[in-house]
C-alpha positions as CSV (number, residue, x, y, z in Angstrom):
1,X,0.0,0.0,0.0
2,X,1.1,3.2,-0.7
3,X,-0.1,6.3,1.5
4,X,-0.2,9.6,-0.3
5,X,-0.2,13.0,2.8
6,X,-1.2,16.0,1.2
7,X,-0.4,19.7,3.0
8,X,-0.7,23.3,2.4
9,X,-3.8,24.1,2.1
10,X,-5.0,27.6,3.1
11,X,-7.6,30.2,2.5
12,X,-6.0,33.1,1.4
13,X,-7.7,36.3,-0.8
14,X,-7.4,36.4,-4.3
15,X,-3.6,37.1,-5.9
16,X,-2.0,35.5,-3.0
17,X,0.2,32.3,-3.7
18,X,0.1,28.6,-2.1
19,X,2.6,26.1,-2.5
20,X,0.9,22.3,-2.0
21,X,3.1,19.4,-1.3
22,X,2.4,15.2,-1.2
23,X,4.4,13.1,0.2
24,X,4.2,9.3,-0.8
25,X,5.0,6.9,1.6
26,X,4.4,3.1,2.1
27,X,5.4,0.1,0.0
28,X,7.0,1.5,-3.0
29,X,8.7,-0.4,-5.6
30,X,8.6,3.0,-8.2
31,X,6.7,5.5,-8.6
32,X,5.3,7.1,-12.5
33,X,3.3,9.9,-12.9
34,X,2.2,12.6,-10.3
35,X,-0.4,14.5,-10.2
36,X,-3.0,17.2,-8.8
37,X,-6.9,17.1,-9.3
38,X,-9.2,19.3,-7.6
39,X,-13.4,19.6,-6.6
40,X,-15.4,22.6,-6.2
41,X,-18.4,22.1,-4.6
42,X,-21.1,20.8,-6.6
43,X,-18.6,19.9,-9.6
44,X,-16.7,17.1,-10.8
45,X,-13.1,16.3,-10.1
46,X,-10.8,17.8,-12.3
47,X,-7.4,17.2,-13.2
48,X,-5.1,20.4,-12.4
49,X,-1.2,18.9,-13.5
50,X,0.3,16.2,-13.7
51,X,4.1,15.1,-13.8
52,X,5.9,12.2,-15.1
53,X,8.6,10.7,-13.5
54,X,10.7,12.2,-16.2
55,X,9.5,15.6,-15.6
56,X,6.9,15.5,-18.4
57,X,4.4,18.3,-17.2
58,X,0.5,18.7,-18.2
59,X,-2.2,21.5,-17.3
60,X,-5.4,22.0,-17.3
61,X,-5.8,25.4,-19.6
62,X,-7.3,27.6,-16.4
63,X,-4.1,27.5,-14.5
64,X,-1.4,27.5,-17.3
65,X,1.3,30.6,-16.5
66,X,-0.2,30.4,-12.7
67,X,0.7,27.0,-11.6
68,X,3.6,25.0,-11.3
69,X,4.0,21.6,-10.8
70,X,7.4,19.8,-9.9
71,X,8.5,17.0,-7.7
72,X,11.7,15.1,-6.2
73,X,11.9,11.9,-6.6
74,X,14.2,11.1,-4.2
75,X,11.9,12.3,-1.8
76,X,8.5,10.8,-3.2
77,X,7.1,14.0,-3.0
78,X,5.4,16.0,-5.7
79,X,4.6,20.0,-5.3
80,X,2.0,22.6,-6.5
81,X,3.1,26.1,-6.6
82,X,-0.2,28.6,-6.9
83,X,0.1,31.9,-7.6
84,X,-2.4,34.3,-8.9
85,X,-5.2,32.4,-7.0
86,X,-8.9,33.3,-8.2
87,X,-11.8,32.7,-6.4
88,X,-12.4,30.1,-8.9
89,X,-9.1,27.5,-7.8
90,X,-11.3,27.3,-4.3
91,X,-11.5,23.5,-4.1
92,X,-10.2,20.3,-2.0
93,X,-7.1,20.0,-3.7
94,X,-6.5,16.0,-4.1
95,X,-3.2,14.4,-4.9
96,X,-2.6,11.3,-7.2
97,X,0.0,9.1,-8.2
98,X,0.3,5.8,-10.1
99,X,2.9,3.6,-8.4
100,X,4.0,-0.5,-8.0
101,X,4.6,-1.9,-4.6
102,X,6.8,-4.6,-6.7
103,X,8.7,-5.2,-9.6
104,X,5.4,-6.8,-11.0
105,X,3.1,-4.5,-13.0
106,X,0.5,-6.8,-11.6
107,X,1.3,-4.4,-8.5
108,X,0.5,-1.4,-10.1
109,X,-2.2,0.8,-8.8
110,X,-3.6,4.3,-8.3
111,X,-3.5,6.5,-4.9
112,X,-5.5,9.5,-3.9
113,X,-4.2,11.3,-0.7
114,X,-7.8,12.8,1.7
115,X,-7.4,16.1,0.2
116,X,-6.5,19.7,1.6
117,X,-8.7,22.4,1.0
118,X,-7.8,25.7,-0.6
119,X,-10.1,28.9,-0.3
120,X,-9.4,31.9,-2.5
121,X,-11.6,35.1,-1.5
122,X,-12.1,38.1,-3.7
């Protein structure tokens, strides 16, 4: 199993930054992509960035040239810099990563962290 603790989360009023971090922990074997979705109330989950263990980035269009995400591997730990909140990034900010527990892909699987909540006032 692999446990996935999320932290940072804050409310802070609209321009302010946040910087998010997970850190994975538990029976790792390796660990591939990285990631960040988030949920507004009353709206689906949405994927924010992701990161591959290469470094390969992707964003969702809303937070391109205000979001950065990065990780270190060595640490297992993947990071969200905000800046230029909105109102709008308010959500539970969920972190994600597909990892193996063993050399076998049969141990591959996906992990969700519980979420830390982010509040952006105008």
């Amino acid at each position: 199993q692999v446990q996935l603790v999320e932290s940072g989360g804050d409310s802070v009023q609209a321009g302010g930054s946040l910087r998010l971090a997970c850190a994975a922990s538990g029976n790792i074997f390796s660990i591939n992509a990285m990631g960040w979705y988030r949920q507004a109330p009353g709206k689906q989950r949405e994927m924010v960035a992701t990161i591959t263990s290469g470094g390969s980035t992707i964003y969702v269009d809303s937070v391109k040239g205000r979001f950065t995400i990065s990780r270190d591997n060595p640490k297992n730990t993947v990071y969200l810099q905000m800046n230029s909140l909105k109102p709008e990034d308010t959500a539970v900010y969920y972190c994600n990563t597909d990892a193996r527990a063993s050399p076998a892909w049969s141990s591959r699987s996906v992990y969700w962290g519980q979420g830390t909540q982010v509040t952006v006032s105008s």
